[in-house]
C-alpha positions as YAML, in Angstrom:
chain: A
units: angstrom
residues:
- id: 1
  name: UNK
  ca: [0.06, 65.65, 22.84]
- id: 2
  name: UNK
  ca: [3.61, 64.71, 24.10]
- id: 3
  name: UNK
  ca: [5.88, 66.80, 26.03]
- id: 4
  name: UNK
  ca: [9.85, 65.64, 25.92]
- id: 5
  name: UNK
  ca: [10.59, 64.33, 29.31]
- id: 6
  name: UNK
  ca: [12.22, 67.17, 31.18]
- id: 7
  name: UNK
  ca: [9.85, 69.70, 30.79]
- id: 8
  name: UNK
  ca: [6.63, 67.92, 32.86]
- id: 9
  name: UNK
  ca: [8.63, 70.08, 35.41]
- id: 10
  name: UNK
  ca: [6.75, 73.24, 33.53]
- id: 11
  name: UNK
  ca: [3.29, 72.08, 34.15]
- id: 12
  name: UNK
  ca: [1.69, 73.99, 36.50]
- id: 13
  name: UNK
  ca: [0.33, 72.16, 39.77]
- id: 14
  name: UNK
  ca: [-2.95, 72.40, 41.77]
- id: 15
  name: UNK
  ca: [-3.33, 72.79, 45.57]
- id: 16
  name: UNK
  ca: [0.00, 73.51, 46.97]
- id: 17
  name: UNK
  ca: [2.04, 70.36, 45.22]
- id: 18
  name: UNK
  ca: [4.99, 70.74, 43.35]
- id: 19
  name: UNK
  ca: [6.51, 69.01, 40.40]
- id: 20
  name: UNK
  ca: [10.13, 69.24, 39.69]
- id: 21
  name: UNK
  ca: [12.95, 67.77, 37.89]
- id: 22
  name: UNK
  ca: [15.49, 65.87, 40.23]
- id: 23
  name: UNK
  ca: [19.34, 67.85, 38.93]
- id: 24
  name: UNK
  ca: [21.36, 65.80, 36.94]
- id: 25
  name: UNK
  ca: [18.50, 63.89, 35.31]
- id: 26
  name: UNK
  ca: [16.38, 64.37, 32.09]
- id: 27
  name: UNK
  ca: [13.18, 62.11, 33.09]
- id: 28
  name: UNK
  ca: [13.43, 62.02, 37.15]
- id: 29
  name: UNK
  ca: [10.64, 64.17, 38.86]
- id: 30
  name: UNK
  ca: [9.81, 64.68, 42.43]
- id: 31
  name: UNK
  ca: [6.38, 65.46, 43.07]
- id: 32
  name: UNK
  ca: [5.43, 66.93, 46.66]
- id: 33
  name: UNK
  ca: [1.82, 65.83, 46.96]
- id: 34
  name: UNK
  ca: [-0.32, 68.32, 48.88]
- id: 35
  name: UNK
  ca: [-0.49, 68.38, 52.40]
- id: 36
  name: UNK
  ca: [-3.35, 66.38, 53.70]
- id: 37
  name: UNK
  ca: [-5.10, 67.18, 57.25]
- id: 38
  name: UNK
  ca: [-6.64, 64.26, 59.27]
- id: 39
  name: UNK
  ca: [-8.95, 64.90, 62.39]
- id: 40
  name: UNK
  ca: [-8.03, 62.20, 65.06]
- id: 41
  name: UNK
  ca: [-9.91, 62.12, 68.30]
- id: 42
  name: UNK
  ca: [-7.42, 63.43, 70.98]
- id: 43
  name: UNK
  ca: [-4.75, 64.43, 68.74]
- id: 44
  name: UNK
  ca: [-4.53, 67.97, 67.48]
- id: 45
  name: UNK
  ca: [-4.08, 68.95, 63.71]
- id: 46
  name: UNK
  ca: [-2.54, 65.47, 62.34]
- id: 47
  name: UNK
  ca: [-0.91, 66.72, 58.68]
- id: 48
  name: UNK
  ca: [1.16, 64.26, 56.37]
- id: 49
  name: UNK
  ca: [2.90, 65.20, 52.91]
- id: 50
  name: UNK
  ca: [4.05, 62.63, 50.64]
- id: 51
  name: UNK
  ca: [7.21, 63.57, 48.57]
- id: 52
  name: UNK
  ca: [7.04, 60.45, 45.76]
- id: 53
  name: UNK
  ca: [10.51, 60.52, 43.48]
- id: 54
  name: UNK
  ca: [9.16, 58.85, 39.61]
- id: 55
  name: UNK
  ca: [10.92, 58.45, 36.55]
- id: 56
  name: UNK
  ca: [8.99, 59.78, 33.23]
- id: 57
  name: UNK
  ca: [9.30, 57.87, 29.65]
- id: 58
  name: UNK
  ca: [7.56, 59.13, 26.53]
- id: 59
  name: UNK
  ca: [6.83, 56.65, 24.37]
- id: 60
  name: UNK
  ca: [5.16, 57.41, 20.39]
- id: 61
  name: UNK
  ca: [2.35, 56.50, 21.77]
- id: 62
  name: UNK
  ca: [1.69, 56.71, 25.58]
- id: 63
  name: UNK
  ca: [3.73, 58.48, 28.31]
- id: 64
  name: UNK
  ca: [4.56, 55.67, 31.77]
- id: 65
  name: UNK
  ca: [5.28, 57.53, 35.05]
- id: 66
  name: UNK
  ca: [6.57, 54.63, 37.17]
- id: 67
  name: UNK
  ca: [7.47, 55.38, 40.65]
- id: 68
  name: UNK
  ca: [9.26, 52.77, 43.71]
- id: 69
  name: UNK
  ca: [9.63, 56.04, 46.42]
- id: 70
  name: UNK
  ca: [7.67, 57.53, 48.44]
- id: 71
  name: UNK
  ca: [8.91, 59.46, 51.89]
- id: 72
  name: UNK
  ca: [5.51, 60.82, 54.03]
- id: 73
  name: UNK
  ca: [6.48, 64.47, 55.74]
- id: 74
  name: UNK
  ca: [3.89, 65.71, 58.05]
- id: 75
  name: UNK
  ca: [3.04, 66.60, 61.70]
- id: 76
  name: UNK
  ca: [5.84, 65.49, 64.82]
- id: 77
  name: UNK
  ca: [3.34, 62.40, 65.47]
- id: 78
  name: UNK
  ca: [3.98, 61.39, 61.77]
- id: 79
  name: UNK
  ca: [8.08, 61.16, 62.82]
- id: 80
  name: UNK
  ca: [7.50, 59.72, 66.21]
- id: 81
  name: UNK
  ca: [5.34, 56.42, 64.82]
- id: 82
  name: UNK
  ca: [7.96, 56.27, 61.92]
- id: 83
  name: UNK
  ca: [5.56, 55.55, 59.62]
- id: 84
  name: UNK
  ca: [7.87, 55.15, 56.44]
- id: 85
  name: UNK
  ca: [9.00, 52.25, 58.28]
- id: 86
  name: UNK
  ca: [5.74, 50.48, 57.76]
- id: 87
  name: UNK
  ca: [4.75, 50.89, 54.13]
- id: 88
  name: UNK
  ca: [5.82, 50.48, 50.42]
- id: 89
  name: UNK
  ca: [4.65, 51.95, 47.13]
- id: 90
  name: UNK
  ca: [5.06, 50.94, 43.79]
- id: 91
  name: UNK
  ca: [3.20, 52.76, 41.37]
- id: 92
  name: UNK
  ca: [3.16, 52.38, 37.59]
- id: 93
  name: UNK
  ca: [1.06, 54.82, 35.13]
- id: 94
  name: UNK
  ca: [0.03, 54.65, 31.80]
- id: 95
  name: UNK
  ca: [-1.44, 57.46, 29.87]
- id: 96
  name: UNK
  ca: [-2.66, 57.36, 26.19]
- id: 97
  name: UNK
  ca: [-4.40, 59.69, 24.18]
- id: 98
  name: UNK
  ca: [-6.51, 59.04, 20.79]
- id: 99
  name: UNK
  ca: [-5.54, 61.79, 18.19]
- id: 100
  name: UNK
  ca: [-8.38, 63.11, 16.07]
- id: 101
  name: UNK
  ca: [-11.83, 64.65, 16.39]
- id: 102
  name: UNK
  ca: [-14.42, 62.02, 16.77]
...
């Protein structure tokens, strides 16, 4: 059920995102989340696309994606309120698998 780290990078990806391996690394990823449309009254076509860096480990038994970085891309409005200014992420995932037909 495991992949080695550096090839998550081969998975294909849904809905415009992208997964790839930062150069120079064997188990750092950036993911470019899809972009994401938000209808504001009195401001047209409001888009924002998160770019989130994350490190993969496989482990025998699960695989953790932990991730501390997280720049949001999007429409001019999105620059002009600098809105990576005002937030953090920190994201840690665990993913396990039971082997076996039950």
């Amino acid at each position: 059920m495991q992949l080695p780290a550096g090839q998550y990078a081969c998975v294909p990806m849904p809905l415009d995102s992208s997964l790839s391996r930062i150069r120079g690394t064997a188990d750092e990823f950036k993911l470019i989340v899809p972009p994401m449309q938000f209808k504001v009254p009195g401001i047209p076509g409001v888009e924002v696309r998160p770019v989130v860096n994350a490190k993969v480990t496989v482990e025998p038994d699960r695989v953790v994606v932990v991730s501390d970085s997280c720049i949001i891309h999007g429409s001019p409005m999105i620059e002009q309120i600098r809105l990576n200014d005002h937030f953090d992420i920190t994201v840690r995932i665990c993913l396990t698998w039971a082997s076996g037909a039950e």
